[in-house]
C-alpha positions in Angstrom: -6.3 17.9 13.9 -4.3 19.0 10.9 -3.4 16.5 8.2 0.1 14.9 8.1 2.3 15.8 5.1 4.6 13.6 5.5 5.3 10.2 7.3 7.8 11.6 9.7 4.8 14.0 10.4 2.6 11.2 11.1 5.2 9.7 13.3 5.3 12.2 15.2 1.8 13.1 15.7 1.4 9.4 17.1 3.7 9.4 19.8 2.6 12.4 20.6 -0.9 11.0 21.8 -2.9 12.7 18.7 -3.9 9.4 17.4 -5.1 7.7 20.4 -3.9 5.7 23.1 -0.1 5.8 23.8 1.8 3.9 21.5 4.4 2.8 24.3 0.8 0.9 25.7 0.4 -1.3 23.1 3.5 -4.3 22.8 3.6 -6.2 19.5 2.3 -9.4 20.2 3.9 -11.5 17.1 6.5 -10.2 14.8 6.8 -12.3 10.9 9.2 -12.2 8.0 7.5 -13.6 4.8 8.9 -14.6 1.5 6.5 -15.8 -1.5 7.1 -16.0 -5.1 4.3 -15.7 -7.6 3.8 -16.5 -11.5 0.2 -16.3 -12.7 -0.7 -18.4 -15.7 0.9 -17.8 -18.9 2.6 -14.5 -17.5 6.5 -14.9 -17.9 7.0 -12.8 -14.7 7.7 -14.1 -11.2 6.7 -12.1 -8.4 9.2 -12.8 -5.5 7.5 -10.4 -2.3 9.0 -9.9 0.9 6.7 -8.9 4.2 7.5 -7.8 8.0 4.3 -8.3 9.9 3.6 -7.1 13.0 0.6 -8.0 15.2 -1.0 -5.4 17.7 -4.1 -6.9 19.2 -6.7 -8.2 16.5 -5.0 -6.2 13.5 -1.6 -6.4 11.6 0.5 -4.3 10.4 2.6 -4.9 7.1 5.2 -3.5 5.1 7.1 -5.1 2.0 10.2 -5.0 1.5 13.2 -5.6 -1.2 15.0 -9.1 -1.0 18.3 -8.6 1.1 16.9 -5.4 2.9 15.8 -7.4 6.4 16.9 -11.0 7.5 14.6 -13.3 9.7 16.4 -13.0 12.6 14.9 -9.8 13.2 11.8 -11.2 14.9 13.9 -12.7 17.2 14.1 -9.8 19.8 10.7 -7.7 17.9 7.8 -9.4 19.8 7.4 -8.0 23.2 8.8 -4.3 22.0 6.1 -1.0 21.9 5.1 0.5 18.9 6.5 3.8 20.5 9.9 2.0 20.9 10.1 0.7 17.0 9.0 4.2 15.8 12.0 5.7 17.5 14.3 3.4 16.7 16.8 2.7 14.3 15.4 -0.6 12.7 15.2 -1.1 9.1 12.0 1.7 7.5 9.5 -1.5 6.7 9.5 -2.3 10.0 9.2 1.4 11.1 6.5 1.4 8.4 4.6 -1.8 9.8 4.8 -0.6 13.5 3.3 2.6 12.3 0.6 0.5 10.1 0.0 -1.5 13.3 -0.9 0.9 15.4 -3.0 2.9 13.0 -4.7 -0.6 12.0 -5.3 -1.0 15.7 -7.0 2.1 16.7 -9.7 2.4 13.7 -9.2 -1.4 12.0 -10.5 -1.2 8.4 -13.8 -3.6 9.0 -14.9 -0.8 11.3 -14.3 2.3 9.8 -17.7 3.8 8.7 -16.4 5.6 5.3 -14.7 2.4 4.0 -16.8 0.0 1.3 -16.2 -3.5 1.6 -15.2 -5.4 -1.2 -15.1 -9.3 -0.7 -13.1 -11.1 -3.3 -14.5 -14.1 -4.4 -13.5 -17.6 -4.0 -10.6 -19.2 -6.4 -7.6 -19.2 -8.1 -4.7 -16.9 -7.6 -5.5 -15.2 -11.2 -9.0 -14.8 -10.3 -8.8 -13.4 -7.2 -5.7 -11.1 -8.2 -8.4 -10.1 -11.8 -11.1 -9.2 -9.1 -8.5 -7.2 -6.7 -7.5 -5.2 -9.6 -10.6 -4.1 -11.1 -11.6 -2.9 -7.9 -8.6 -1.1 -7.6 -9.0 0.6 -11.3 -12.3 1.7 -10.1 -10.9 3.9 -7.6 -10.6 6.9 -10.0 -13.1 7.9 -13.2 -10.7 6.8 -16.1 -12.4 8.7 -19.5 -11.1 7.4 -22.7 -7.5 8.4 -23.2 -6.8 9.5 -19.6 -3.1 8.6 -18.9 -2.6 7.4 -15.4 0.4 7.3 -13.5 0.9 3.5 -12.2 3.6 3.3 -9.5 4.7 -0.5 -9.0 3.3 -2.7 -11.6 0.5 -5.7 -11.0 0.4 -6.6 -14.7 -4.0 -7.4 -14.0 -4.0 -4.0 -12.9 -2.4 -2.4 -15.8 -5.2 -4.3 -18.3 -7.6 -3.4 -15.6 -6.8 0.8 -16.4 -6.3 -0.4 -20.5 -9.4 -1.8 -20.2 -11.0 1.5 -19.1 -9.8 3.3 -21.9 -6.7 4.3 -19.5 -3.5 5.1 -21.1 -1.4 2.8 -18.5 2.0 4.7 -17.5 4.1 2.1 -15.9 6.7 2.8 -13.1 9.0 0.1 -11.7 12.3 -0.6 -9.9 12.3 -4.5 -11.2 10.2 -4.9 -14.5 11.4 -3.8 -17.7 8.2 -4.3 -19.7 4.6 -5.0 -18.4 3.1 -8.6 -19.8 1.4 -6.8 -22.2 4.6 -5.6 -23.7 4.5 -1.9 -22.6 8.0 -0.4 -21.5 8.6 0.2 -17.7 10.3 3.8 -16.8 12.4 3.7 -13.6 12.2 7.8 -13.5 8.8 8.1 -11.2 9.1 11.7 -11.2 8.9 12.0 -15.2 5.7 9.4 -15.5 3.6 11.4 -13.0 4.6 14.7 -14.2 3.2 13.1 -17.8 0.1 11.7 -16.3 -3.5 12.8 -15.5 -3.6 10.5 -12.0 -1.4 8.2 -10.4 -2.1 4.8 -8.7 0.0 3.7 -6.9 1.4 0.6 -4.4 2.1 0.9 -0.7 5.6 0.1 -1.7 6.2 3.9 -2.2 5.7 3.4 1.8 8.4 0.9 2.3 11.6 2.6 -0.1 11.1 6.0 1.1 9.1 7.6 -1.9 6.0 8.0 -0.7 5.9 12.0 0.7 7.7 13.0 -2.4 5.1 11.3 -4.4 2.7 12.7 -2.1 3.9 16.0 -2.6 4.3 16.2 -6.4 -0.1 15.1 -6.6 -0.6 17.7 -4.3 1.0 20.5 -6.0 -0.1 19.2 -9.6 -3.3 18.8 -8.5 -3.7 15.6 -9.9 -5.4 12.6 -8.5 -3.6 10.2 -6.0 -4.9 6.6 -5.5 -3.2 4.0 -3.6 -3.6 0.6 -3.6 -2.0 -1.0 0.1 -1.3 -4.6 1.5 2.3 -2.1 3.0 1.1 0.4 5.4 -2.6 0.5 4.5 -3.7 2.4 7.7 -0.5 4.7 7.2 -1.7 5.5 3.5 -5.8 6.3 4.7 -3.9 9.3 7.2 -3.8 11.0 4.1 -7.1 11.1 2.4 -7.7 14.1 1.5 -4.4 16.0 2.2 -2.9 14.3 -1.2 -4.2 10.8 -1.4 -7.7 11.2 -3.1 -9.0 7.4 -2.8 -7.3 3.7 -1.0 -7.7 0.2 -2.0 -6.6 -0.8 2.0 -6.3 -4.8 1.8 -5.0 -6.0 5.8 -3.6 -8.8 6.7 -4.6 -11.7 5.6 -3.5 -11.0 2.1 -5.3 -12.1 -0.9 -2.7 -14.5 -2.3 -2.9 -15.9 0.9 -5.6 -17.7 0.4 -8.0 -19.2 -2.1 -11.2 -18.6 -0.1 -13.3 -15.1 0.1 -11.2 -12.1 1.7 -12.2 -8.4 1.9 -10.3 -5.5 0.9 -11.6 -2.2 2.1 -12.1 1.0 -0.5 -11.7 4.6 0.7 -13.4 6.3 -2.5 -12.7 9.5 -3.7 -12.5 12.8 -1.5 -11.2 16.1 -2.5 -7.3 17.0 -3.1 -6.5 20.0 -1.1 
């Protein structure tokens, strides 16, 4: 099977059967709409996130979204729908994204897929837990000293996690204006990866649209392309190796979720075509 280049192309190739069973078999069981806010000790941000959830079976599918983009009433008439009827519809794109996620999840979940290496967060406080996500993210590509990387949606652990490294931390962000550490946030994504070795970015590129023409750029600059996902984690591993050289895929039950061990799942390097 040839490798998507885009999510429309992905779309397509799974109602079309080429992914496995027929999406308009599998009904979404339960449908959510999630709102959280987040300020880690002695930050001065506050994270406010937004999540569609859709279950499929055992798996979830998930997508973020931007506050005002989708109200709560959608889940009112979403459980009971197919996959194959939300990817063809005209619903909001994070919930096109999360039914897409669903049923991707569904047919290989991440606990099972052979390539992926389990990484269990340990046990404690939201800055703990979000210290131990990051660095496991970081270490998706070899950062040398002074390697300038690309980060698309700013975690402020993650940008010390690449600083750390010896990274030269690039941020890109629609609603930061300076990382905690006092580094100044571009809005232009197209400027900070052309200026970077490698990009990292969030799943979020899924959920506003962004995603193939960030795809796209990595591919023909042959620079590296890591993604870290809670949005559209199984859309995001569809394209190892055809643009997306490594995945930090973390399902449904977030970590922020929860303060007790949870496993995210890394898809370490392969080769950019």
């Amino acid at each position: 099977m040839t490798a998507p280049t885009s999510v429309s192309e992905l779309t397509t190739a799974v109602l079309a059967g080429s992914y496995g069973p027929d999406p308009a078999s599998l009904p979404v069981i339960s449908a959510f709409w999630l709102h959280h806010t987040t300020q880690l000790p002695g930050a001065d941000v506050t994270y406010r996130n937004y999540y569609v959830l859709l279950r499929v079976g055992e798996v979830f599918g998930a997508c973020a979204f931007e506050a005002g983009e989708l109200e709560p009433a959608y889940c009112a008439d979403t459980s009971g729908r197919t996959i194959a009827d939300l990817l063809t519809s005209d619903d909001a794109l994070p919930v096109r994204i999360a039914a897409l996620d669903a049923y991707l999840a569904a047919v290989a979940p991440h606990h099972l897929a052979p390539e992926a290496e389990e990484v269990v967060l340990p046990a404690g406080a939201p800055d703990v837990r979000a210290r131990a996500r990051d660095a496991a993210v970081a270490g998706l590509l070899d950062v040398a000293e002074g390697t300038k990387v690309a980060l698309i949606g700013v975690v402020n652990p993650l940008v010390d996690a690449i600083t750390a490294r010896g990274g030269v931390c690039l941020p890109c962000d629609f609603n930061l204006d300076r990382t905690a550490s006092g580094l100044e946030v571009s809005r232009d994504m197209q400027a900070v990866v052309d200026a970077a070795d490698a990009v990292v970015a969030t799943g979020m590129t899924l959920s506003n649209g962004s995603f193939d023409t960030l795809l796209s750029s990595c591919r023909e600059q042959a620079k590296p392309l890591a993604i870290y996902a809670q949005t559209g984690s199984a859309v995001a591993r569809a394209f190892l190796g055809a643009g997306v050289t490594a995945l930090s895929a973390e399902p449904f039950p977030f970590s922020q979720f929860s303060a007790r061990p949870t496993s995210l799942y890394r898809y370490l390097p392969r080769k950019v075509l």
